[in-house]
Structures are given as C-alpha cells and as structure tokens.
C-alpha positions as a printed Julia matrix, in Angstrom:
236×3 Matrix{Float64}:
  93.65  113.37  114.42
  96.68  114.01  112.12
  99.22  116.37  113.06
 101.58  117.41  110.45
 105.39  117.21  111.45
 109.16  117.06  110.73
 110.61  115.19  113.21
 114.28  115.52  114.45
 115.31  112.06  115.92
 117.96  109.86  116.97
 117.71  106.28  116.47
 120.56  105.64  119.66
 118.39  106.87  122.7
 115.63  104.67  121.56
 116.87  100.98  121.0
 116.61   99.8   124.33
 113.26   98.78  124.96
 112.11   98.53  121.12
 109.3    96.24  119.89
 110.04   93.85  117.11
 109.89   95.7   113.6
 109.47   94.17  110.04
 109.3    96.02  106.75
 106.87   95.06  104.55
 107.76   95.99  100.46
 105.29   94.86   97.81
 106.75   94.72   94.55
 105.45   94.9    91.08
 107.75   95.06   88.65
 110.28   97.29   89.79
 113.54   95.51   88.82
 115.35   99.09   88.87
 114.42  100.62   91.74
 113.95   97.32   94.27
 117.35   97.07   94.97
 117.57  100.84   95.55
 115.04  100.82   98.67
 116.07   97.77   99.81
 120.06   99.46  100.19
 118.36  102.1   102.49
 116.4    99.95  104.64
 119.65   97.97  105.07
 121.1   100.13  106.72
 118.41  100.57  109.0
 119.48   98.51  112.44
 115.77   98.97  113.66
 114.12   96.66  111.45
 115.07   93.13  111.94
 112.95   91.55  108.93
 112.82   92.63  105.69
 109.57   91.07  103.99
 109.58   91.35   99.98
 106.23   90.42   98.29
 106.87   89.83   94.36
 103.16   90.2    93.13
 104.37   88.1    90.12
 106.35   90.55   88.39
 107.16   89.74   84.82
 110.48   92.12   84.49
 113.3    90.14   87.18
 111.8    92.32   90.44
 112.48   88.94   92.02
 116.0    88.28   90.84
 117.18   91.84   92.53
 116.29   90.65   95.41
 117.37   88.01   95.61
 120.56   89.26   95.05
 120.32   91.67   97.83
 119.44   88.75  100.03
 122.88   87.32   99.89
 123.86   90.92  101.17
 121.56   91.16  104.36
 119.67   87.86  106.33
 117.19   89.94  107.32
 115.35   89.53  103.67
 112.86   87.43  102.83
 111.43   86.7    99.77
 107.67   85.61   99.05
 106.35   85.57   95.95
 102.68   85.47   93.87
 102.49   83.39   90.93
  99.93   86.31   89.12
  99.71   89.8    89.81
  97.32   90.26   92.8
  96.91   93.62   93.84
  98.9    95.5    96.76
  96.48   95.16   99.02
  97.01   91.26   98.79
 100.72   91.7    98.71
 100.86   93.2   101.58
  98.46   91.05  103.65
 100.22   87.92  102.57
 103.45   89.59  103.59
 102.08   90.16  107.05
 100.91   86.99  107.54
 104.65   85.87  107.23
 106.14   87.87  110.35
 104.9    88.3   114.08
 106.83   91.65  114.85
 104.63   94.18  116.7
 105.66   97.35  114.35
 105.01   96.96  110.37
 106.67   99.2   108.13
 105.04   99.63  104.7
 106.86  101.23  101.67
 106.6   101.4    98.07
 108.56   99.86   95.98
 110.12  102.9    93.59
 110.9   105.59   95.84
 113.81  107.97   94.84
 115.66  110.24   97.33
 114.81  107.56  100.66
 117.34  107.48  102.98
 117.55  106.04  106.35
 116.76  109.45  108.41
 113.44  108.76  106.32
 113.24  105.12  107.63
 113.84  106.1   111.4
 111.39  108.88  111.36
 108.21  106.97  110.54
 109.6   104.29  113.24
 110.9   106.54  116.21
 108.05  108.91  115.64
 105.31  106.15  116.42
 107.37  105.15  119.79
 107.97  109.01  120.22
 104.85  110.68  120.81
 103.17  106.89  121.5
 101.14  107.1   118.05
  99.25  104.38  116.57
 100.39  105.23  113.18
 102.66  107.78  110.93
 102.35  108.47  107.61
 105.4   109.9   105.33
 104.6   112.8   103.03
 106.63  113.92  100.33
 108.3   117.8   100.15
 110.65  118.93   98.0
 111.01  115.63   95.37
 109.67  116.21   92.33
 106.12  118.55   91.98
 103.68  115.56   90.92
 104.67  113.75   93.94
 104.88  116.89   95.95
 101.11  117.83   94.81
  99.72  114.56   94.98
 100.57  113.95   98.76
  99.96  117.74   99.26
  96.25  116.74   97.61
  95.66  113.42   99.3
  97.65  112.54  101.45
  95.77  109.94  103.19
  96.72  107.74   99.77
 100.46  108.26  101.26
 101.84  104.22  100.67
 104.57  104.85  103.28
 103.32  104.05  107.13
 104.47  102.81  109.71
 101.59  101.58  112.76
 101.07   98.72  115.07
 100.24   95.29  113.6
  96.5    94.64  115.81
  95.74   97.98  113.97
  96.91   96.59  110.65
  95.21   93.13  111.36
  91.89   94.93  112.09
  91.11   96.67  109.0
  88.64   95.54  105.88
  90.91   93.39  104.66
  87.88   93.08  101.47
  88.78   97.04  101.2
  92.64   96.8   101.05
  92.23   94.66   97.63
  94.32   96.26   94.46
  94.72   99.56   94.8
  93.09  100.12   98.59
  95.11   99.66  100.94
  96.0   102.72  101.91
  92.34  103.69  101.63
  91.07  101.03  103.92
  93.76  102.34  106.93
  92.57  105.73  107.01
  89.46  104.93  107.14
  90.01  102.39  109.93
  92.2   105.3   111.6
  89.54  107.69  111.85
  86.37  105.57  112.69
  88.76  103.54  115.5
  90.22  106.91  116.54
  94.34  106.31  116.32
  96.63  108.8   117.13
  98.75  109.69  113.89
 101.13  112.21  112.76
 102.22  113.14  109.45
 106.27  113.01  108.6
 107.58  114.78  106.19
 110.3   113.01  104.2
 112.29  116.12  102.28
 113.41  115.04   99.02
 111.62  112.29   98.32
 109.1   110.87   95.6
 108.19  108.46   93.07
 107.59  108.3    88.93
 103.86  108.64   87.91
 102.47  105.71   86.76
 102.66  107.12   83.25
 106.23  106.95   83.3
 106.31  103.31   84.64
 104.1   102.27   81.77
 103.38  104.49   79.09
 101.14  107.26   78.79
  97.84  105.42   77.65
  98.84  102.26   79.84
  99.58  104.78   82.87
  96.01  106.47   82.26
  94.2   103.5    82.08
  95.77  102.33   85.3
  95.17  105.7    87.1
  91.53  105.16   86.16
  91.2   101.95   87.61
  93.12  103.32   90.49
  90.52  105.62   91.32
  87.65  102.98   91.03
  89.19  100.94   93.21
  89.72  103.85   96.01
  86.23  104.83   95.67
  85.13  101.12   96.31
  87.57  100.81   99.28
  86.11  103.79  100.89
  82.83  102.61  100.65
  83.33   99.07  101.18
  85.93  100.56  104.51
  83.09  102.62  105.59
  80.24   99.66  105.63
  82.07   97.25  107.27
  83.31   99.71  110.22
C-alpha cells in the first residue's frame, strides 16, 4: 500500500484545477522554530490557509505567530488555554477550515523548504493518492533512523479531509495521531506513497526538554502509541 518515492514536480502545470488546501501546524512550545516553518509554507502559493493551533504553550509560541500573521493573511491563529495533546490540536484546527486537502506538519522542522511543501501536495493530485507521507534522508541520523524505523509515526502528511474526518478521533488523543491514520489507511485501503524530503529533520525530544524530561516524555509517547493502535484497531 505504500510505495516509497522521490518525487520530481512542478507546482506550475498543476494549479489549474486544484482543490482548496489548508495547512494545519500544532504548536507546543516552539517559539524558535514556529516562525521558521511558517517562512517556508509562506512561500508556498498552494496553500491558501495557514491554521496554527497553540496547545497552550507557556514559552511565546503564540507571539511568533502572531507576528508572522501581519506578514501573510493566510494565518490563522487558534489557541488552547492548557496543553491538550496533538491529536486535539490538530482536530480542533480542522474543525476551523473546509478545504478539501489538509496539510499536517510539525512544528520544529529544520532544513524544510518549499520543494518539501509541494511534494507531499502535488504528489497526492499526481498519482491520485489518498495520502503521502514525508520521510526524512539525509538530516541528522536520529531523525534519519527513526523514520527509517517507523515511519508510519512520520508527523508530516498530506491526505484528503473525509479521510482525515473518518478516523478514531478517541485514538488521535496526545501522542496518536499519526498512529490512528495509518491504521485507518490500511484497514480502509488508501492509496499512499512515501516522499522523501532530503535534508530534513527535527531535535529529539531530549534536546527540547532535557534529558530526564525528554525520557520521561518518550515513555509516555510510546504508551500512548500502543493505546492508539489498539484503541485504532477496535473501533475500525
């Protein structure tokens, strides 16, 4: 059902005709990278809505974009008084747009550019996929091995909204998300194809916050994957 592949594409011969696209960026404390993916997706005359979720970030995520909003119209800004989970972040940031296309992306990539962008988008219209998925090459080695590992966990998609609508929503919660769409993708059957996106990754989560924090939170990451899959796979 996945196909792995590095597409070659060019944004021109495929505006006519598009559907309606909006990125969707949760954000949890990431005051100094937000601004940095929000620049590339920018410049990215595809999307026309740029949905940021703050999921009440404590370190000014917020504030940067809100700056970048007086940059570009196509940002929008919701926020959530306490830290929900991404899963929650991104469903409330769906429920705020009606494009046909959702783009979801992490919040502290490095090395994204708009070639990266306009892959994930053209190659769903391209090959008339239900969903890609971008994998990391040729970052740094963590992020290299861990999408080389599991990449199914990839945060960066791009697939229809009834498929995004349709999945265990009860799944998705914290750290799930991206659990709860692949299983959806295989039991429903979608069509997907793995991008790869050279030069591109993002800090552990022991660098974000601390080694002991970051371990702590890696643990509870993995408890929450293993109850997505499960909970994904019951309510198929």
């Amino acid at each position: 059902m996945f196909i792995e592949d590095q597409l070659a594409v060019t944004p021109s011969s495929f505006q006519q005709g598009f559907p309606s696209i909006s990125a969707v960026l949760p954000v949890y404390n990431e005051a100094s990278a937000v601004k940095r993916v929000l620049d590339i997706l920018c410049q990215c005359e595809l999307i026309q809505q740029i949905v940021v979720v703050d999921d009440g970030s404590t370190d000014g995520s917020a504030q940067k974009v809100v700056e970048a909003m007086d940059c570009d119209a196509r940002i929008h800004l919701l926020t959530h008084a306490r830290n929900l989970g991404k899963g929650q972040a991104v469903f409330s940031g769906l429920q705020s747009t009606q494009s046909d296309l959702i783009l979801l992306l992490d919040a502290d990539l490095w090395g994204l550019r708009v070639q990266h962008v306009e892959e994930l988008i053209i190659g769903v219209l391209k090959d008339n996929l239900d969903m890609t998925v971008g994998i990391f090459r040729g970052g740094k080695i963590y992020s290299d091995f861990s999408h080389w590992a599991t990449p199914w966990l990839s945060g960066q998609r791009c697939l229809w909204r009834k498929h995004l609508e349709g999945i265990c929503w009860k799944a998705a919660e914290g750290y799930g998300l991206e659990t709860a769409i692949t299983v959806a993708s295989f039991r429903k059957h979608w069509r997907c194809k793995y991008v790869i996106w050279r030069g591109v990754f993002h800090p552990p989560s022991e660098i974000h916050r601390g080694i002991f924090d970051g371990i702590l939170n890696r643990a509870k990451m993995y408890l929450q994957i293993g109850r997505a899959f499960l909970l994904a796979n019951l309510n198929s």
